[in-house]
N, C-alpha and C positions, 0 to 999 in steps of 0.2 A: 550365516549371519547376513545381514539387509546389506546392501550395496553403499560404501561410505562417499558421501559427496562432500569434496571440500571447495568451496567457492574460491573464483583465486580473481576475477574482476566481475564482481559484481556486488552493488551498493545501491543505498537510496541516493537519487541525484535529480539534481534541478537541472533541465534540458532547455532547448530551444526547441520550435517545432521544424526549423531544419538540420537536427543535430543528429548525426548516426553515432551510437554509441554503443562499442563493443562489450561482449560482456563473455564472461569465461567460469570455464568448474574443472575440475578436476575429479573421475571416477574410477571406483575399485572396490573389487568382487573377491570372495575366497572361491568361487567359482563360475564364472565368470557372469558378463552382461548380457542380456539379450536385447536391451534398448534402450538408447535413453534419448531426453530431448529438453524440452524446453515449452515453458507455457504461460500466456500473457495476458493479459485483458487492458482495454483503455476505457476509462467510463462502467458504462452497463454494456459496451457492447457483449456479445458472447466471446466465452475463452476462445483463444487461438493455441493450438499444440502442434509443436513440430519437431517432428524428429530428426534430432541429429548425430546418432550413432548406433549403429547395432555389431550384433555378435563381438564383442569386444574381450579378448582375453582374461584368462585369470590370474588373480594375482601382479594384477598390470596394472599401475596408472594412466588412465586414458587420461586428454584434456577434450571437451567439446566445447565449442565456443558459437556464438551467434553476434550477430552484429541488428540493431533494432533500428530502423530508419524512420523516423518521425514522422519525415517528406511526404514515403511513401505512404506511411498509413494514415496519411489525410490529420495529422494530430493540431487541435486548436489552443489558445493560449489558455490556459486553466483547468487542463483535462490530467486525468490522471493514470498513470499505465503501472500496472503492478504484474510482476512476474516471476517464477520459481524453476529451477532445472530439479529433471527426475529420473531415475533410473530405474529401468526394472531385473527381476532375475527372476530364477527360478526357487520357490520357498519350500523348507523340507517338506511338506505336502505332496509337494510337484504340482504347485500350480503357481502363475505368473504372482508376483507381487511387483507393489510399487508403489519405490521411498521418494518420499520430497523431501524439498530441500528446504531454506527459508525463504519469505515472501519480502521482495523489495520493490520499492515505490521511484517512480520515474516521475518528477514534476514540471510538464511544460511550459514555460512561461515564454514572454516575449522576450526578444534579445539584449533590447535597454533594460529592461528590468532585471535581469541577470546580472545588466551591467554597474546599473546603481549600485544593488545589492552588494557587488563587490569592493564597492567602497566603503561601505558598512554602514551603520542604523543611522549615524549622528546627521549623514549626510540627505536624509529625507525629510528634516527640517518638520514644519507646522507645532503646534500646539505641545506641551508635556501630558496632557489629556488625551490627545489623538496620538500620540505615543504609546502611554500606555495603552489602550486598546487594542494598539496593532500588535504589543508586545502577548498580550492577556490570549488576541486569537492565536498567536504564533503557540503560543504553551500550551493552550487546548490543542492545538493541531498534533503536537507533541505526544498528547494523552493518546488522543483517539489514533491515534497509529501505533502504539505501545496496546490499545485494546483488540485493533486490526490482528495484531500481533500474535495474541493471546488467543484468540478464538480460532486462527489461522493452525495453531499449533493443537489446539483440540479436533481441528478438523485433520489430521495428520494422524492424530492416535482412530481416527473413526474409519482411514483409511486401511489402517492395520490388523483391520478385524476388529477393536477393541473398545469397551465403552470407558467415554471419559467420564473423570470424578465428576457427578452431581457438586461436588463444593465449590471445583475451580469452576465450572461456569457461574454458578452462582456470585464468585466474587466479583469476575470479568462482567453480570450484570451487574451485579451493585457499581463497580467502578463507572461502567456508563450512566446510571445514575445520577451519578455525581458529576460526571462531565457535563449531564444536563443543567446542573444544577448554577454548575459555572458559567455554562454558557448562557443561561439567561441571566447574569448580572450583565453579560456583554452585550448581549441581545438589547438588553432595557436602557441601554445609553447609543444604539443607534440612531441616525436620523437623517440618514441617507437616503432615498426609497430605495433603488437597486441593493443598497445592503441590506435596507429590510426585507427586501425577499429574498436575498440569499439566507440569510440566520432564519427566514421562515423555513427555507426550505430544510436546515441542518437540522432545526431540533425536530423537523418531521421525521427525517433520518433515525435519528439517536432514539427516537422514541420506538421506531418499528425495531430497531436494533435490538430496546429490551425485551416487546413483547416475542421478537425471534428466540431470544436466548432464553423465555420464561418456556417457550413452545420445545427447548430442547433442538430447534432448526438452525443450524449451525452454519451450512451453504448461505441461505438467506440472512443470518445475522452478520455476518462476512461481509455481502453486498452491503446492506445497509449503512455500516460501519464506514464503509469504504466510499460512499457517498457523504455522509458528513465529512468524512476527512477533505475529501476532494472539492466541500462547500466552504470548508474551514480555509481551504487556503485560496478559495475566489475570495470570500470575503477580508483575508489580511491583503491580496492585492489588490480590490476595491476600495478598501482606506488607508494605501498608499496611493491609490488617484487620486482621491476625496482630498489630503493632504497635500499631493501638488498641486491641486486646483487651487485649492485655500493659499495658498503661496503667490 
């Protein structure tokens, strides 16, 4: 059987960019591990993979844990860091396989903004109009990380040797579709410049996103995906500037 990872600290979380934050799994083999690690990316940079465990017993629960430091990796406010622990063994073939885990999102923001935030929505004041919007991009952001999600998990069956259904990507397109769809009702009541070129640059996003997943390129419909999400939530912290200013 594939190597079971159970995550025991790690989550989607909103960071500061000088917050280290630990992160932990739990693994276990019917015969044993030959490695496992851990694997990150911030932005478009390229992935980062690091190992942190090998030869690890059978029949054992290992923990492997990493700690991600903000500081150090130079992270700015509105950047977005997604990463997944993996394990490998050996697969009755006899040859290396390697299971992943789930994909979670680390969002940086500035520290008063963290801090507002935690007093809750009412406390950011401006307009019931400019409210709703910020609430409308928060729900898209919501989507396209459920769709992140979804294509993340098809690229996991492609890791396994196996081809995924033609239907479930098909729907994961149609849903971005429709995320488009929303999000130009949001787009169309901008009137900010800096947020009109953030929402320009999302739905350029969302749109490579589909013709990625029409192409069947699943790596690149990922990025994509993951680029709107990471524009979706500059532009909900661009109009809550836009909103203190107005104030």
């Amino acid at each position: 059987n594939p190597p079971k990872l159970k995550l025991e600290k790690a989550r989607d979380v909103t960071v500061s960019p000088l917050q280290e934050l630990p992160i932990k799994a739990t693994v276990r083999d019917d015969y044993g591990i030959s490695k496992a690690g851990i694997t990150y990316t911030i932005e478009d940079q390229p992935e980062v993979t690091v190992d942190l465990a090998t030869d690890l017993a059978r029949n054992s629960e290992s923990g492997i844990d990493y700690k991600l430091d903000f500081e150090a990796l130079n992270a700015k406010p509105d950047e977005l860091l997604s990463y997944y622990f993996w394990a490998e063994d050996v697969g009755p073939d006899g040859e290396v396989r390697r299971t992943e885990g789930d994909l979670f999102f680390a969002d940086v923001r500035p520290f008063e903004e963290i801090f507002r935030q935690s007093d809750g929505p009412m406390q950011q004041g401006g307009q019931p109009g400019q409210q709703g919007q910020q609430q409308q991009a928060e729900e898209l952001a919501k989507l396209q990380k459920q769709i992140i999600t979804a294509i993340w998990n098809q690229i996991r069956i492609e890791f396994r040797g196996e081809k995924p259904n033609p239907d479930d990507i098909q729907t994961i397109r149609d849903s971005q579709a429709d995320a488009i769809e929303q999000f130009n009702e949001v787009a169309s009541r901008l009137t900010d410049t800096k947020s009109i070129e953030i929402g320009r640059s999302v739905f350029e996003s969302m749109k490579a996103t589909v013709d990625f997943l029409d192409n069947k390129d699943l790596p690149e419909a990922r990025s994509s995906a993951q680029r709107s999400f990471s524009g979706l939530l500059k532009l909900r912290s661009r109009e809550i500037e836009v909103t203190r200013q107005q104030r």
